[in-house]
C-alpha positions in Angstrom: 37.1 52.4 -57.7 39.4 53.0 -54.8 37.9 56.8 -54.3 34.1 55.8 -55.1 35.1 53.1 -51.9 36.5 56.2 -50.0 33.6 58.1 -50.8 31.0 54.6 -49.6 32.5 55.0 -46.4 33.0 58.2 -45.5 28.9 58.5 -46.8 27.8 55.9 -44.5 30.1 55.6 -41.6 32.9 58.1 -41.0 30.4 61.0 -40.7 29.1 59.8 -37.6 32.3 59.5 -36.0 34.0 62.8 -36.9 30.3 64.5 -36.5 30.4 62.7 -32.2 33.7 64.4 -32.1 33.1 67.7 -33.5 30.0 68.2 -30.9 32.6 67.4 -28.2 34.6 70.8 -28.6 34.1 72.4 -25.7 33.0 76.9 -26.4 36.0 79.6 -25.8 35.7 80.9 -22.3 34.2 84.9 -21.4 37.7 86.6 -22.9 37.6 85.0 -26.7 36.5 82.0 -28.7 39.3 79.8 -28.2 37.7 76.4 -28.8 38.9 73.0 -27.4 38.6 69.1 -28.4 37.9 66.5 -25.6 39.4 63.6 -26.6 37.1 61.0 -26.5 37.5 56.9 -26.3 36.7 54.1 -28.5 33.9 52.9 -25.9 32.5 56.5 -26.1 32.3 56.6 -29.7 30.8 53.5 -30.3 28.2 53.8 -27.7 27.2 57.5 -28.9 27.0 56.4 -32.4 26.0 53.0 -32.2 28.3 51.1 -34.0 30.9 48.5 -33.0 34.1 49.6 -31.6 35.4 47.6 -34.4 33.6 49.5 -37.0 34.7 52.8 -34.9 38.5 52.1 -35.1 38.6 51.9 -39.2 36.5 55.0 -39.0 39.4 56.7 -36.7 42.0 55.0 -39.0 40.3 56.7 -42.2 39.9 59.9 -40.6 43.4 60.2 -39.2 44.6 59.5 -42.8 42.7 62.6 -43.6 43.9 64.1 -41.1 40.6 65.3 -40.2 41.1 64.1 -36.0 44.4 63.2 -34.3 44.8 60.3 -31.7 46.0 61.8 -27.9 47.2 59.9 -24.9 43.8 59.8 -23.7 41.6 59.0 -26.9 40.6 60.7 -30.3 40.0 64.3 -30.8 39.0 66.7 -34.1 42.5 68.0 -35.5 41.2 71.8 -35.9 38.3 72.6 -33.4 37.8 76.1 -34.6 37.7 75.1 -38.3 
């Protein structure tokens, strides 16, 4: 039951959140593809993807689990851009 749960929420919610960060990867400059996350903040998340920053944090805390995105100093970030 736990995994068809997992499954609810990633289905529904998480995707917007890791798709939001994976658009923020800034291109690989003129001498290679060298991509790199922009972290990005709670209050950017939510307002990009319309939920509530409530709603965004559990998405972070899932995703994280995953290890799918990490959390930086400055906000949340994809864990492998170029992947």
């Amino acid at each position: 039951m736990l995994e068809t749960w997992d499954w609810y929420m990633d289905r529904f919610f998480d995707y917007k959140v890791r798709d939001y960060l994976e658009s923020r990867v800034e291109k690989g400059g003129n001498f290679g593809p060298v991509p790199r996350a922009v972290p990005q903040s709670i209050s950017s998340i939510s307002s990009a993807t319309g939920m509530k920053p409530r709603r965004v944090m559990g998405c972070l805390k899932r995703l994280a689990k995953k290890k799918q995105i990490v959390q930086t100093s400055v906000g949340w970030k994809i864990a492998n851009p170029a992947a």
